[in-house]
C-alpha positions as CSV (number, residue, x, y, z in Angstrom):
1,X,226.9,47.3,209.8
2,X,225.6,50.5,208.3
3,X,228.6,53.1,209.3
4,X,229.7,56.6,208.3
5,X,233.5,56.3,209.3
6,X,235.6,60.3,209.7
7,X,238.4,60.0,207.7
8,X,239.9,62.8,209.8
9,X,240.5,62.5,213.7
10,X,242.2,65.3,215.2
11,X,245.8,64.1,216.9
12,X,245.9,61.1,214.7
13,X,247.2,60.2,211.4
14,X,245.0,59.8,208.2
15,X,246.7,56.4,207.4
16,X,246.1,55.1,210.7
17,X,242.4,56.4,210.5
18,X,242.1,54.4,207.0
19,X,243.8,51.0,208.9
20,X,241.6,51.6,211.5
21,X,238.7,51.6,209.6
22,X,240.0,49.0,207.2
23,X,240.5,46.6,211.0
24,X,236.6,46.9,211.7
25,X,235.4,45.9,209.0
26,X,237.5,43.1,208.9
27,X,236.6,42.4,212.3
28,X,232.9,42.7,211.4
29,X,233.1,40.1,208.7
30,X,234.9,37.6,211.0
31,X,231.8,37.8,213.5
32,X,229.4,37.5,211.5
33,X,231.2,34.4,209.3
34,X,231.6,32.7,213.0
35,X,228.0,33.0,213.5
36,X,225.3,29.7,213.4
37,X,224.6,29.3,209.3
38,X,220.3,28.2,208.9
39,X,219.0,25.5,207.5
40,X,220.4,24.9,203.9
41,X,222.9,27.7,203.7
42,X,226.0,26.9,202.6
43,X,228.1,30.1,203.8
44,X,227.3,33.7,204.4
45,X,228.1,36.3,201.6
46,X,228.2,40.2,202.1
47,X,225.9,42.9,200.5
48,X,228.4,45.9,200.6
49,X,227.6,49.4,199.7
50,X,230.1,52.2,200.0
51,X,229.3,55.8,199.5
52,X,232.0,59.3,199.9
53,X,231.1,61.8,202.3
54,X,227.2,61.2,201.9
55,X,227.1,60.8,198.5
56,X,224.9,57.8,196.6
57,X,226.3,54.5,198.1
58,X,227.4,52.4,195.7
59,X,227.4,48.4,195.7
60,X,230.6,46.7,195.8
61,X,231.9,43.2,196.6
62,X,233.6,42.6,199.7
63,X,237.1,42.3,198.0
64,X,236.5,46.2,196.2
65,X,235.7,47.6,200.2
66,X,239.3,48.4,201.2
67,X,240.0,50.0,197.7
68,X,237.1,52.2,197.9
69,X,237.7,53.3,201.0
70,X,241.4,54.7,200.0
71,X,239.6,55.6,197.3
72,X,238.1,58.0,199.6
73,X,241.1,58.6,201.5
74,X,242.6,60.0,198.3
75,X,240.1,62.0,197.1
76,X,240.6,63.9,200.4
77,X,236.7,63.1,201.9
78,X,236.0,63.6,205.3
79,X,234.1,60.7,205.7
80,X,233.3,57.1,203.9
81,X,229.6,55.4,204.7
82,X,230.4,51.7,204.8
83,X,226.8,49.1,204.5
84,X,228.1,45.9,205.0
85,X,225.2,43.5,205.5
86,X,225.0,39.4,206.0
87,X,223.2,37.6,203.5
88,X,222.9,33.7,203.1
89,X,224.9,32.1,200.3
90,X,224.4,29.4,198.3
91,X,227.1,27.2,196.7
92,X,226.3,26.5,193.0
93,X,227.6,23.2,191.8
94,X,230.3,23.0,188.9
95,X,229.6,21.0,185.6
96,X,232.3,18.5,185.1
97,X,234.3,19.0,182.4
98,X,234.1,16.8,179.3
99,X,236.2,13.6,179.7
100,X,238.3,13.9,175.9
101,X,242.2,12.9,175.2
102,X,244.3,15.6,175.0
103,X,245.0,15.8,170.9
104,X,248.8,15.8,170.9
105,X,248.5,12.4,172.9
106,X,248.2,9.5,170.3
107,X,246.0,6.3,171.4
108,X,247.6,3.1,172.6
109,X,248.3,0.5,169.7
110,X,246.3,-2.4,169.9
């Protein structure tokens, strides 16, 4: 999705306008997470830029998108540019943790 969203509609609140906005992307993400993963993908991760009223975009992590854009909101802008693209994502495996004895645990007497 590569939107420029008005943060001002005539006969509507700003906060709705921000939900509003907030509820697409949202939506967005939940379509494109129900979609068919390729061969040897493990999950689909989000390449998201966010830019105020047409300035440089900058990249932020899907989590950051709903601050930014009240970010926006509060800066008074009259309109954010939301990038939200699909990328494949691949799980990286944890290293086990070292198997020791806690210290203040003594050892069994034998």
């Amino acid at each position: 999705m590569k939107k420029t969203f008005p943060l001002h509609v005539p006969g509507k609140d700003d906060p709705r306008v921000v939900e509003a906005i907030k509820g697409d992307v949202r939506k967005y993400v939940k379509r494109e997470r129900r979609k068919a993963l390729p061969e040897g993908v493990d999950f689909w991760d989000f390449t998201c830029r966010v830019g105020q009223d047409g300035a440089e975009p900058e990249s932020k992590p899907l989590s950051a998108v709903g601050d930014a854009i009240d970010a926006a909101a509060k800066n008074h802008c009259a309109a954010v540019y939301l990038e939200i693209l699909a990328t494949p994502g691949h799980r990286i495996p944890r290293t086990p943790a070292p198997a020791t004895a806690p210290a203040d645990v003594a050892p069994p007497d034998a």
